[in-house]
Each structure stands twice: as C-alpha cells, then as structure tokens.
C-alpha positions as CSV (number, residue, x, y, z in Angstrom):
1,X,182.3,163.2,-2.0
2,X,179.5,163.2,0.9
3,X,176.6,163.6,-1.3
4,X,174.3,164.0,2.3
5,X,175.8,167.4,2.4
6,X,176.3,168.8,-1.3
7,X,174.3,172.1,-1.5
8,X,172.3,173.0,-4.4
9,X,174.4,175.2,-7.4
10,X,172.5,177.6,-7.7
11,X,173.6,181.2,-7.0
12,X,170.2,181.6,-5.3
13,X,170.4,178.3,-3.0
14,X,173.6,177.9,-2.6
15,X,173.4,177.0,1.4
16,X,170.2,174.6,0.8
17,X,171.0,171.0,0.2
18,X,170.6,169.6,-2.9
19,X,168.0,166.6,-3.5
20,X,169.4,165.2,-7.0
21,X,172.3,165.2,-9.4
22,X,171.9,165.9,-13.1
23,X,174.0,163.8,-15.2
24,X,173.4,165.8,-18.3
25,X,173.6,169.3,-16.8
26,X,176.5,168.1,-14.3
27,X,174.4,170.3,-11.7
28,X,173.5,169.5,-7.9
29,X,169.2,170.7,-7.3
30,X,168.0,171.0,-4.4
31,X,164.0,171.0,-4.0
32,X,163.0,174.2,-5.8
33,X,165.2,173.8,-8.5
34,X,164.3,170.2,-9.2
35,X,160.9,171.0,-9.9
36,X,161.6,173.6,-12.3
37,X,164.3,171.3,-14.0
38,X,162.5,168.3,-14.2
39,X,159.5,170.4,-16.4
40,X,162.1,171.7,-18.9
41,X,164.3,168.4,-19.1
42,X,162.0,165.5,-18.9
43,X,164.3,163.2,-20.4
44,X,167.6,164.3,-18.1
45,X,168.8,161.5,-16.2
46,X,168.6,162.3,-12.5
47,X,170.8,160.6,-9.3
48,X,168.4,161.0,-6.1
49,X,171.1,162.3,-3.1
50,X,168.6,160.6,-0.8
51,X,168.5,157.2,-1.2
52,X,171.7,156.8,-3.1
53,X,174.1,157.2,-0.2
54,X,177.0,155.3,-2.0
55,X,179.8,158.2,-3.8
56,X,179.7,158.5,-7.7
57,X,181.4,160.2,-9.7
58,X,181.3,163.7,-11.5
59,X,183.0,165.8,-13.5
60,X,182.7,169.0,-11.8
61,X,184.6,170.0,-8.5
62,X,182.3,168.9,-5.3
63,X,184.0,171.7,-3.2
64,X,182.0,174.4,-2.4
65,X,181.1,177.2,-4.7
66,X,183.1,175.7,-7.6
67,X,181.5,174.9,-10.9
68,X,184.4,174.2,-12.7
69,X,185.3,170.4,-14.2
70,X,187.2,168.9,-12.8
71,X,190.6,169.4,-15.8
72,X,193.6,169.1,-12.9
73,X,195.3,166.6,-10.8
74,X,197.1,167.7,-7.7
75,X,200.2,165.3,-7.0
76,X,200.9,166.7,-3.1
77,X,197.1,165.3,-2.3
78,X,196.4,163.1,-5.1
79,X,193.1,164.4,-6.1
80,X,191.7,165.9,-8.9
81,X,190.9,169.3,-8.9
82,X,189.7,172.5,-10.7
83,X,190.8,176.3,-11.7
84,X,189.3,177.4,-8.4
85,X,191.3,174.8,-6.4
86,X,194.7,175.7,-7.9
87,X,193.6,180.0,-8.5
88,X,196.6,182.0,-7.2
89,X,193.9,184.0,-4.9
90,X,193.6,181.9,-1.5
91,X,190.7,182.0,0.6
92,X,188.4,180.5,2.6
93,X,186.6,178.6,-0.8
94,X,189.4,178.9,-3.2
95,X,193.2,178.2,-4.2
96,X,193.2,175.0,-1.7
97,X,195.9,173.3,-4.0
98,X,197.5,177.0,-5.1
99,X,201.1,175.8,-4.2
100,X,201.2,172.4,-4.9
101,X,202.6,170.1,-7.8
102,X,199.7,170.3,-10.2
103,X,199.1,168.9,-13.6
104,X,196.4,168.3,-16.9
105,X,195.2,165.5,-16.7
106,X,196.6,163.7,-19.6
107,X,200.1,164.1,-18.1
108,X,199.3,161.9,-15.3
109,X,197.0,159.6,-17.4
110,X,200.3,156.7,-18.3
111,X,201.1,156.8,-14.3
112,X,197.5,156.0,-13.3
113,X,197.4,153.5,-16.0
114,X,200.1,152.0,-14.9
115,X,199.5,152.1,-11.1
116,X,195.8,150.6,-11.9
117,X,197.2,147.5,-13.9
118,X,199.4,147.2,-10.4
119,X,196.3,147.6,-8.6
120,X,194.0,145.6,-10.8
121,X,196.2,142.4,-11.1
122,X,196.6,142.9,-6.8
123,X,193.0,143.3,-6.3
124,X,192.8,139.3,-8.4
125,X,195.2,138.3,-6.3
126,X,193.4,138.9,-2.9
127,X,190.3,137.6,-4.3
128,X,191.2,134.6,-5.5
129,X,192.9,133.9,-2.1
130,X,190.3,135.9,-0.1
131,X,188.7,132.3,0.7
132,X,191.2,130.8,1.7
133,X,192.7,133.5,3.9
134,X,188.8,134.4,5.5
135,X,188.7,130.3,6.4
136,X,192.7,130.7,8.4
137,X,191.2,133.6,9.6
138,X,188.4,131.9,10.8
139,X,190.1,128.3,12.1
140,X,192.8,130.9,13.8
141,X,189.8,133.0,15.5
142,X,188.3,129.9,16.7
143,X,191.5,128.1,18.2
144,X,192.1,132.1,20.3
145,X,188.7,131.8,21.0
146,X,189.3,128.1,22.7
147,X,192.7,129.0,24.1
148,X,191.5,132.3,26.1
149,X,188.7,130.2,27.3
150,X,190.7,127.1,28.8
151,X,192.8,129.6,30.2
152,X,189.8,130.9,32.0
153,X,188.4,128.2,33.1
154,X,191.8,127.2,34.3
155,X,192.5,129.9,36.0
156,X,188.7,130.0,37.8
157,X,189.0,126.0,38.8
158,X,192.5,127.8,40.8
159,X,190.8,129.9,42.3
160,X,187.7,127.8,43.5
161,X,190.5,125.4,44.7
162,X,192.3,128.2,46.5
163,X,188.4,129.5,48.2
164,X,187.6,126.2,49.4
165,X,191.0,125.8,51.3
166,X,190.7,129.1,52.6
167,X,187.5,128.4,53.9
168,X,188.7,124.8,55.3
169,X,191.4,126.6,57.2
170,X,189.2,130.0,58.5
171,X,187.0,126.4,59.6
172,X,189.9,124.7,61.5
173,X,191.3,127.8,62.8
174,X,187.8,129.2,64.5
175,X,187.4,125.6,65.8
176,X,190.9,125.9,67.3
177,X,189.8,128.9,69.1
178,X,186.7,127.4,70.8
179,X,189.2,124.6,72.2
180,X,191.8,127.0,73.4
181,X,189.5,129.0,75.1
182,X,187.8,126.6,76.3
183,X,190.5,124.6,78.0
184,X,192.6,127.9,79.2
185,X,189.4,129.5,80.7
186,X,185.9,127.9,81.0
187,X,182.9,127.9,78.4
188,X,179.4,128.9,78.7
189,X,178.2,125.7,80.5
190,X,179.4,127.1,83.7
191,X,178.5,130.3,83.6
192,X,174.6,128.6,83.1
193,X,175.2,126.2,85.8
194,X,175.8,129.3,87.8
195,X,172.7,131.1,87.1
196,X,171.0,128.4,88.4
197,X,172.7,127.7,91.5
198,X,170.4,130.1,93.2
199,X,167.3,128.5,93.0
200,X,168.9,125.2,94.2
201,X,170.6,126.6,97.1
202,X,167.6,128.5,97.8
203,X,165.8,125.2,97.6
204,X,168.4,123.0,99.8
205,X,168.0,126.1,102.5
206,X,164.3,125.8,102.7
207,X,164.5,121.5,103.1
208,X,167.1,121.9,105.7
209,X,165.4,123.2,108.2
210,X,163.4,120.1,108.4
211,X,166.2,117.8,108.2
212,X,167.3,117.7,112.0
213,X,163.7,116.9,112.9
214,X,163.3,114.1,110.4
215,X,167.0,112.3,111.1
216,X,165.6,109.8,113.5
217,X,162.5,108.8,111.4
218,X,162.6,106.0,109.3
219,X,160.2,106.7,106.8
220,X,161.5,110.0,106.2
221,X,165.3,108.6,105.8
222,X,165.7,108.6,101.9
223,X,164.8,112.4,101.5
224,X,167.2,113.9,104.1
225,X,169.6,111.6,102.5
226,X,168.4,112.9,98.8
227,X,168.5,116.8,100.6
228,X,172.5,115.7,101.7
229,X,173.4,115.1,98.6
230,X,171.8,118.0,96.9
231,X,173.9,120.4,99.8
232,X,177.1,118.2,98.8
233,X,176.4,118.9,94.9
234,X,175.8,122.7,94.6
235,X,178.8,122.8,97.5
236,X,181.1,121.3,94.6
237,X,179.6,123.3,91.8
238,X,180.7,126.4,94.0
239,X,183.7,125.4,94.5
240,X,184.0,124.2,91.0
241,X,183.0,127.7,89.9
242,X,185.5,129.6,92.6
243,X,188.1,127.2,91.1
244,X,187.6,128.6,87.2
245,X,187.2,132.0,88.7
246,X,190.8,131.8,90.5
247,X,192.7,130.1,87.6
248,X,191.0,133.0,84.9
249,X,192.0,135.5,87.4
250,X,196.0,134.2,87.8
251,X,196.4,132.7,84.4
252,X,198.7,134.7,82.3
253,X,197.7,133.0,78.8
254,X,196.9,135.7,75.7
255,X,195.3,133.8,73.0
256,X,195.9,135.5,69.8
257,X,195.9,135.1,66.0
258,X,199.2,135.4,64.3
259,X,199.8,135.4,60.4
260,X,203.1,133.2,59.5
261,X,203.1,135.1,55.7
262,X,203.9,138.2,55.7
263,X,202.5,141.1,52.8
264,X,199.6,138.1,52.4
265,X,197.7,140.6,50.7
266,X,200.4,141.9,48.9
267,X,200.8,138.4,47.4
268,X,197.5,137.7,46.4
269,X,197.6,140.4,43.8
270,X,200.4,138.8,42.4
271,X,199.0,135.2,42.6
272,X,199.7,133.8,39.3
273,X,200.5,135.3,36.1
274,X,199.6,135.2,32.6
275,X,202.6,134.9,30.1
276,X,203.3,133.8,25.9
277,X,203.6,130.1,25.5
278,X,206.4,129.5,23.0
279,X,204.8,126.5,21.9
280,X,202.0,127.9,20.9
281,X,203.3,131.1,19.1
282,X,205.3,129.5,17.2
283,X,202.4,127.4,15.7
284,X,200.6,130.6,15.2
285,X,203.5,132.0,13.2
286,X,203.8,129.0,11.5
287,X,200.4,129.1,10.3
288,X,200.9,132.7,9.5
289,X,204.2,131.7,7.4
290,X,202.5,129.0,5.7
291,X,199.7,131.2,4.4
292,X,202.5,134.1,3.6
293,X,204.8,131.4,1.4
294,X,200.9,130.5,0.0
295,X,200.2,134.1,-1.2
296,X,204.2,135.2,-2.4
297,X,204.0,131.9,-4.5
298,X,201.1,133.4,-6.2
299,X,202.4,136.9,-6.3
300,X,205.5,136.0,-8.1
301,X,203.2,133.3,-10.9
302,X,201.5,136.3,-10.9
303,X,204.2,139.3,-11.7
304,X,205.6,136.7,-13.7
305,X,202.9,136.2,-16.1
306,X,202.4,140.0,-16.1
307,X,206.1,140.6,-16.7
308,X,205.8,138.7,-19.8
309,X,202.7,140.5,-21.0
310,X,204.1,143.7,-20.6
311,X,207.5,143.5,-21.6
312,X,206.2,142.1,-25.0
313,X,203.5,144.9,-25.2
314,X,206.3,147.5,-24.2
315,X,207.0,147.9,-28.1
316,X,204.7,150.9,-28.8
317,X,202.2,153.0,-27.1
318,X,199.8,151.8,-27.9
319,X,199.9,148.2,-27.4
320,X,201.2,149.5,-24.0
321,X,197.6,150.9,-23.5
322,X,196.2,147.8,-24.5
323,X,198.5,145.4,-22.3
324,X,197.0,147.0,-19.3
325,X,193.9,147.0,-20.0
326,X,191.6,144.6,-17.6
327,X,190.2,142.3,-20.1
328,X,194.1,141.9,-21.6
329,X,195.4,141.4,-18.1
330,X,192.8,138.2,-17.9
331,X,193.8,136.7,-21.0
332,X,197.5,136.6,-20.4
333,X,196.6,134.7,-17.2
C-alpha cells in the first residue's frame, strides 16, 4: 500500500490526498476531514500518512473507491481482496480479481499458517548465519577487490614497459635517419659554409689585386702568402660543394621507412587478453561450497528439529495451531 498516494474516503474528496489514517473508523482523511474528525473523536487513534512512510496494515481494501474489508483472498495474485475486487461487473475500479480462484479467508488460514512456520523457522535460519555469511561476503569482496586491482596495475606496468620501448625505438630509428641522410647526401654544415663563401671570395678578390705588386717585398711576404691560402681554401670548398651537388644529383638512393609487422594496428587492439584463472575459481567455489555445506548442515538440524515438533503436534488441530506458533517453534529448538 503507497500510503503517499491514498486519497481521502470521502464521497466528497475522493481525488484529494488523505493526511491520516483512523484506526478506529478504518477511514483515510485528508485535511478537511481531519479537522472535523478529530473534534468529534478526540480519543481515535490516528496514523499521520506524512511522516510515516513505512506500509501498515488495514482492514479495508486500499484500491480505489472501495470501502469494503478486506473478507477475500485471491489465489491467482496472492492478495487479499474485497466484494468490489472479485464483483462480476468489471471496470476501470472494480471486479480486478472477478475471474480468479478466490476464497474466505478462513479457508486459506491452515495454508498461510503453515507456509509462515516455513517462513518463520527460514527467516532464523538466515539470521543466525546472516554474520557469518555478511563477513564471506565481505573477505570475498575484498580479495575481488585486490585481484582486479593487481590485474590493473599489471596490466598498466605492460603497458608503460611497451611506451618506453616504443619511444626508445621511434629514438633510434629518427637517429638512423639523420645518419643515412647525412652520409648519402650532405647536412646543413655545407649548405652554411656556402652562404658564406661569398663574402670570402668577395674578400680574396679585393686582396688580390694587391698581391702582384707586393710579391717582391719582404715585409709584405706573410700576407700574400695568408691571401694564397685563403684563394686555395674557398677554391676546395667550391669544389667540395660542386662534388655534394654532382653525387645528390646522380645518386639513385630512396631512403624510406618500411614496417616489418604487418596489421601493427590491428594487433595492438588485440594485445593481451583478459581470461578466468582456474586456480582461482575454483577457490572461490570452494569458499562458496564450504559456506553452502555450512548453511544445509543447519537447514537439515533445523527441519529436523521441526519435523519432530510437528509430527508429534500433528495429533489434533489444535495442537497443530499451537506447534506453529513462533514462540512454540523457539522452544523446540
């Protein structure tokens, strides 16, 4: 029962929601209502729909429009019901349970007994184990835990092994480039050298016209020697130059960079994979086994000790009733 939503019961407020429950008068009120109620029957115990949000239980049918108590049990849907639920006349309000297997409620009262003393000695069960089995629960959580994150951490230290290699051989391979290049063609050096050759030619030109004049004076020896050498040296770096030009021009070399693996990419998606360890499923189940031999050995001490209550209470009725009670289930255990 959503008791947020219950509307009021009166005729006259039937679509406003109801604020409180009446124990006594078995009647939903909303706001209007409750004030005139709670003048006449000071002494009515009341449920407040607001600040109890937890269900509770009563007697007359929650469904909408039907004041009836609740005097049927409806076996299709398991739920109790009342005349308007099971009329003959279907609509949109009434005769939801209208072709189902219905019943009085005393008719079904030594099944539910029955099924609750089930229930009841279950629900004993699972708490007196509920420890136990929330701890396992918790060791297991905490070994998953650690498992998923060594597996992580494995699988990250692969990867930042795998990065750094990559890197070393991107590295090598760039440096490998430089070389080739540089021994197949020329680098940059000359192509400097060049740009300055100009000037010193230019400056060579300008000294040597002063060199014939100076060749038979002693004093003046040293620098048409010095200018010479300085012809003889951007002579060679011409030629030095014309030399890298000729070989670029007639060499047939093509550097180029060639991938030995084939579908690299293709691989790297499927680099590694995550699969069940035997090992360590079968110590799982084994843990699972040990706590399921655990609880069937105290299911069967259990049914065992309520087997023996019941089949000595099962000469009358009404010991019966009494054998199933809660407080006669404790004692026999």
């Amino acid at each position: 029962m959503n008791t947020d939503k219950q509307k009021c019961s009166s005729i006259d407020h039937i679509k406003t929601d109801a604020i409180i429950y009446c124990n006594i008068c078995k009647v939903y009120l909303c706001n209007k209502c409750e004030n005139f109620h709670s003048k006449i029957f000071q002494n009515h115990p009341i449920q407040d729909l607001k600040k109890e949000k937890i269900n509770f239980f009563s007697d007359i049918c929650p469904e909408k429009n039907h004041f009836n108590k609740l005097k049927y049990f409806c076996k299709n849907h398991n739920k109790l019901c009342c005349a308007s639920c099971i009329t003959k006349i279907k609509d949109k309000e009434n005769g939801q349970h209208k072709d189902c297997e219905v019943c009085l409620l005393n008719e079904i009262k030594t099944e539910k007994d029955k099924k609750f003393n089930e229930n009841y000695i279950k629900l004993e069960e699972i708490s007196n184990n509920l420890e136990q089995t929330t701890n396992q629960l918790k060791l297991l959580s905490e070994q998953i835990n650690k498992e998923k994150e060594e597996i992580i951490l494995e699988i990250q230290k692969y990867f930042t092994k795998l990065r750094s290699a990559l890197n070393e051989r991107e590295d090598k391979l760039i440096e490998e480039v430089e070389l080739k290049f540089k021994n197949a063609f020329f680098d940059d050096n000359i192509v400097n050298e060049c740009d300055k050759l100009p000037i010193n030619i230019k400056k060579c030109l300008d000294n040597g016209k002063e060199i014939k004049d100076k060749w038979n004076k002693e004093n003046e020896l040293s620098y048409v020697i010095n200018c010479c050498i300085e012809f003889e040296n951007n002579i060679n770096k011409i030629d030095e130059i014309n030399q890298k030009i000729i070989k670029c021009n007639s060499n047939k070399i093509k550097i180029v960079f060639e991938i030995k693996e084939k579908n690299i990419e293709e691989k790297i998606k499927n680099l590694g994979y995550i699969k069940e360890d035997d090992d360590k499923e079968e110590k799982k189940e084994d843990i699972k086994s040990n706590s399921s031999k655990r609880s069937s050995i105290s299911k069967k001490s259990e049914r065992s000790k309520s087997e023996v209550s019941l089949t000595d209470d099962e000469k009358s009725d009404d010991s019966l009733s009494s054998s199933r009670s809660p407080k006669k289930i404790k004692d026999s255990d």
